[in-house]
N, C-alpha and C positions, 0 to 999 in steps of 0.2 A: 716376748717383750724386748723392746730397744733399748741398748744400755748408752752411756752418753760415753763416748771417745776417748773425752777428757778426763774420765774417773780413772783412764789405768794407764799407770808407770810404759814406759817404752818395753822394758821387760817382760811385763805379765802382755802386754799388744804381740808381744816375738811370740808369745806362746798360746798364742789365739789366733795369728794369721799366719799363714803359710804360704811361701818357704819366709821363714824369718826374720830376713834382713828388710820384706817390704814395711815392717812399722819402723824401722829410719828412716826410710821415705815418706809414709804418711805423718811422722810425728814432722817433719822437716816442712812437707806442704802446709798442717793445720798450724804451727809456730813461726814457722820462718816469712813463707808466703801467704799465711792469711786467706787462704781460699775459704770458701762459704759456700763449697759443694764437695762432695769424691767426688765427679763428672769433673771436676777441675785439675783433681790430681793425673795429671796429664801420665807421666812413665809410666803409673798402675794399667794393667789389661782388663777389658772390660767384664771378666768374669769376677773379679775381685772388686772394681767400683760396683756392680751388684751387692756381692756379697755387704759387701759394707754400707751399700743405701737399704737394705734388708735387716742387719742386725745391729746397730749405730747410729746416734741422733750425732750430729757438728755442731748444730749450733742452740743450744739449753738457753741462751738468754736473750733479752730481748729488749734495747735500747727506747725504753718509755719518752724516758724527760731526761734534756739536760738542762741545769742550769749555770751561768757564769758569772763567778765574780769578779768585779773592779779589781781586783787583784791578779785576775788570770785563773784562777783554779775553775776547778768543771765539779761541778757534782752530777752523777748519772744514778737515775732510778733504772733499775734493772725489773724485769719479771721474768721469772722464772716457768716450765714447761707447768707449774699446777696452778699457776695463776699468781702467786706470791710474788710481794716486790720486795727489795731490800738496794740500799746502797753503797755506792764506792766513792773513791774520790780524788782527782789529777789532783797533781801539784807540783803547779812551776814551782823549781828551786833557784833556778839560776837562768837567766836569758840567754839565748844566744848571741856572740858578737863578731860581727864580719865589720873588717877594716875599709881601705878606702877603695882597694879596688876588687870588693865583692866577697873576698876570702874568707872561710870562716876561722875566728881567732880561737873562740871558746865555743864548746859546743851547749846545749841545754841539757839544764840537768833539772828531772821529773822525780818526783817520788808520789807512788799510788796506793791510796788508805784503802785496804779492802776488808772486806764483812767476812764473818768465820761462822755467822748462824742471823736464823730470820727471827730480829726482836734478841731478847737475851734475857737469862734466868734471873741475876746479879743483883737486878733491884737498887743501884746505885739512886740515892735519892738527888743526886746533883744532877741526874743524865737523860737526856728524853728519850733516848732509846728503849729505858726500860719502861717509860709510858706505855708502849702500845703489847707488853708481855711477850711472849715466847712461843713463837710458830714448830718452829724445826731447824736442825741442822745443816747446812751444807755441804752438799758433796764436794770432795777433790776437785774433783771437774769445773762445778761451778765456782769454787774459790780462784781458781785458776781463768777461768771463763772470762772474770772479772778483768783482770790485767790485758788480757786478748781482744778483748773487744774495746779497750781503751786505747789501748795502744792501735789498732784497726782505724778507730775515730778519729783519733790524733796523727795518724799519717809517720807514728815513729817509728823508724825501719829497724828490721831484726836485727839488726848489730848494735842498736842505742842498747844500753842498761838501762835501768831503770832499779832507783830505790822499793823499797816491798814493805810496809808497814800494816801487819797484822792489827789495825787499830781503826775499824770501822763498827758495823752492827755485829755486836754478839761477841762472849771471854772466848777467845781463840783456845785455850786448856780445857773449855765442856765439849769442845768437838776435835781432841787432839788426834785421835788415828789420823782424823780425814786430813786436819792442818799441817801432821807431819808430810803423809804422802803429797800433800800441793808443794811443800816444801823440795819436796825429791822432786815433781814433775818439773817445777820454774825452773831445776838448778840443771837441769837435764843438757848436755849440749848441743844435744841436736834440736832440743824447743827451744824455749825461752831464754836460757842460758843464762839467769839470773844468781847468779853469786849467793850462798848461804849468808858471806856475809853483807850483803846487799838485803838480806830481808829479817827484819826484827817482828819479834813476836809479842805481845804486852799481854798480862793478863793480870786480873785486878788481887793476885794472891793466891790460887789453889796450889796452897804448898805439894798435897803427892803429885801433883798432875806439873807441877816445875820440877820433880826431882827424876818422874818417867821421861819428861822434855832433854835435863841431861844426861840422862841415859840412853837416849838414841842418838847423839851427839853428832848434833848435824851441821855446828857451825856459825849456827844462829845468833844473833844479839837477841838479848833478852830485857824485856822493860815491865816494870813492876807499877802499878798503877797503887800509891801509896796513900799521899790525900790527906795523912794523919798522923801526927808521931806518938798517941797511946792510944788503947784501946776502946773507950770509954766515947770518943771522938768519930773515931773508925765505925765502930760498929753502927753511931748515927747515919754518917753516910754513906757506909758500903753495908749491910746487912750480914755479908760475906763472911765479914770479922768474925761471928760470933762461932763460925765455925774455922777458920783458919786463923787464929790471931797475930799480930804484929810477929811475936817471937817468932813463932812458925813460920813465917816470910821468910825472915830474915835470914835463919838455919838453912833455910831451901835454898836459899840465894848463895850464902858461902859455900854449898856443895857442888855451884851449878861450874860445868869446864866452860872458861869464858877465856877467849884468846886474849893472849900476854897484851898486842894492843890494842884492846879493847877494855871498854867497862859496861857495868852494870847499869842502866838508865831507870832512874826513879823519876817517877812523874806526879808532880806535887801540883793536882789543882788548888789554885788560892781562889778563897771567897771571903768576900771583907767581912770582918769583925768573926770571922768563924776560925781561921788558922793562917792567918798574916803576923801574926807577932812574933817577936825577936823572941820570946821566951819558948812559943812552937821549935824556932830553928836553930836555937840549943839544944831540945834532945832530938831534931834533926842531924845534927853535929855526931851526938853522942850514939846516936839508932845504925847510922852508918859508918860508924868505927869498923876498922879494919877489913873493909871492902871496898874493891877498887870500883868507885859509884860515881856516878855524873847524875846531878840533880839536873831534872825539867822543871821550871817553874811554869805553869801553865794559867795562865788570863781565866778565870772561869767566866762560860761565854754561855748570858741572860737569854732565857728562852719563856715566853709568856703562863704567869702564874708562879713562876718560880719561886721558891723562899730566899734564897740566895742572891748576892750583888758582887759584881763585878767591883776588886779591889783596884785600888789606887796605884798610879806607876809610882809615885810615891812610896807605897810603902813596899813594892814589888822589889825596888831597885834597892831599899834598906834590907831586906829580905836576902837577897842575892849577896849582896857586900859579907853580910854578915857570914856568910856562907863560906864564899869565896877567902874571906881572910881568916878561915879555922879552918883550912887545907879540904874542903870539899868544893871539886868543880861543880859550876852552879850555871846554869843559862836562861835566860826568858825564852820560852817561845811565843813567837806574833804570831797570835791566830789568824789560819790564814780562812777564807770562802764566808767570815761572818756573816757578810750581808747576804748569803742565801743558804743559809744553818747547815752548813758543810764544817765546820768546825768542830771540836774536841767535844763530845757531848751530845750533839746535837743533832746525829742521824735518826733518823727516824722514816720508814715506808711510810710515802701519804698517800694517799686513796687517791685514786686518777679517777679524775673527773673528766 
């Protein structure tokens, strides 16, 4: 049976091909050059591009649909070698700017929302992902696959960075072996060479599975998918609660090693008349005493049948103020891919037709 390329560290590759230095040349041709054969890996001797089209799949995924939005972002359905689709997601940050005569000033800055499992457990009632339930987890490989075949599409060459936001299909913490090692493959320097702290991990609360994450201390930003400042609220919308509760977030979070400039990123979807009021972001105030925390305020973004309504900038921007002026940094973010449900919530594998 062929195992997929991308599933192992450059390390465990030194110790599967022989003589061992050739997997820094094969991890440098499938991340740097982007090739879509061994036949391509040019240096390798032809007894060894065998060997490797005989025990090694390149390429596990397989660009279905893409869709773009008015705003620039791409959503791409992927399918996988058993037929399974799940999705990722570009995201312009910043344009590029070339002056008057052609130069580039600024260069563009991308950050890519990737999936950690097909469908998800979580049962989040605000989210459509958890509509279609829980297929399987993702390999290494194919977590990673994600980013490589983006970046392939998009034509961005192996020295651009790129941001990494564990915050696609599926809690990145029920498939944490695999999430850690994609973590080590991206940061790798001879692949992707993605900065640990280039790539943040959100999961919507599994306190032991945040306290394992800081114990293999990789560097990582870590974002807390909160929603709810007591219990009672929470467990409506996340199910989760009932077994992790707020407390227990919370204690995971102060254990967690988070670099001196960095903080902790709570991600607060707002839904009108459910947790927009001043009186929520009081014991928002008080929940995140003595951690160094950056609130996300998040738009919650309307997807058909929903029980929920997209809150007012009105009261989003009362919300933030209040925030902000009781010493907690606070931000909106503008959902970006709405018009083609690439936004926060919103992923979900649709049946190709």
């Amino acid at each position: 049976m062929k195992n997929l390329i991308q599933d192992f560290t450059k390390e465990e590759l030194s110790e599967k091909i022989k003589p061992s230095f050739r997997a820094k040349q094969i991890y440098q041709w499938i991340y740097k050059k982007y090739v879509n054969s061994f036949e391509e890996m040019k240096n390798l001797p032809k007894s060894l591009k065998a060997e490797l089209e005989e025990n090694y799949i390149l390429n596990p995924l397989k660009i279905v649909k893409i869709e773009q939005s008015i705003d620039g972002s791409k959503k791409y359905l992927f399918s996988c070698l058993d037929g399974l689709t799940m999705e990722a997601v570009l995201l312009p940050m910043k344009k590029e700017q070339i002056d008057e005569d052609g130069k580039v000033t600024k260069e563009a800055k991308f950050t890519i929302c990737i999936s950690s499992q097909i469908g998800c457990k979580i049962g989040c009632s605000f989210c459509l992902t958890a509509k279609g339930g829980f297929s399987r987890n993702l390999s290494a490989g194919e977590i990673v696959s994600q980013v490589l075949e983006i970046k392939k599409d998009n034509n961005i060459p192996e020295n651009k960075r790129v941001n990494l936001v564990f915050m696609g299909m599926g809690e990145p913490l029920d498939n944490l072996d695999n999430v850690i090692k994609a973590v080590k493959i991206f940061n790798d320097i001879d692949g992707l060479a993605i900065g640990t702290r280039r790539q943040t991990i959100s999961t919507s609360g599994l306190s032991h599975q945040i306290k394992k994450l800081g114990e293999a201390n990789l560097g990582v930003l870590l974002a807390i998918s909160l929603h709810a400042v007591d219990d009672k609220l929470r467990e409506e919308l996340m199910p989760i609660n009932k077994a992790y509760n707020i407390e227990s977030v919370i204690n995971a979070v102060k254990q967690f090693p988070i670099d001196q400039r960095k903080k902790v990123l709570f991600e607060y979807l707002v839904m009108k008349d459910v947790n927009n009021d001043i009186k929520s972001a009081k014991k928002l105030v008080k929940l995140l005493s003595g951690i160094k925390a950056k609130v996300n305020l998040i738009y919650f973004n309307p997807y058909p049948n929903s029980p929920y309504q997209r809150p007012s900038e009105k009261s989003m921007l009362e919300f933030k103020e209040y925030l902000n002026k009781h010493g907690v940094i606070c931000t909106i973010r503008q959902s970006k891919g709405l018009d083609i449900s690439a936004a926060c919530g919103q992923l979900k594998e649709k049946e190709i037709l």
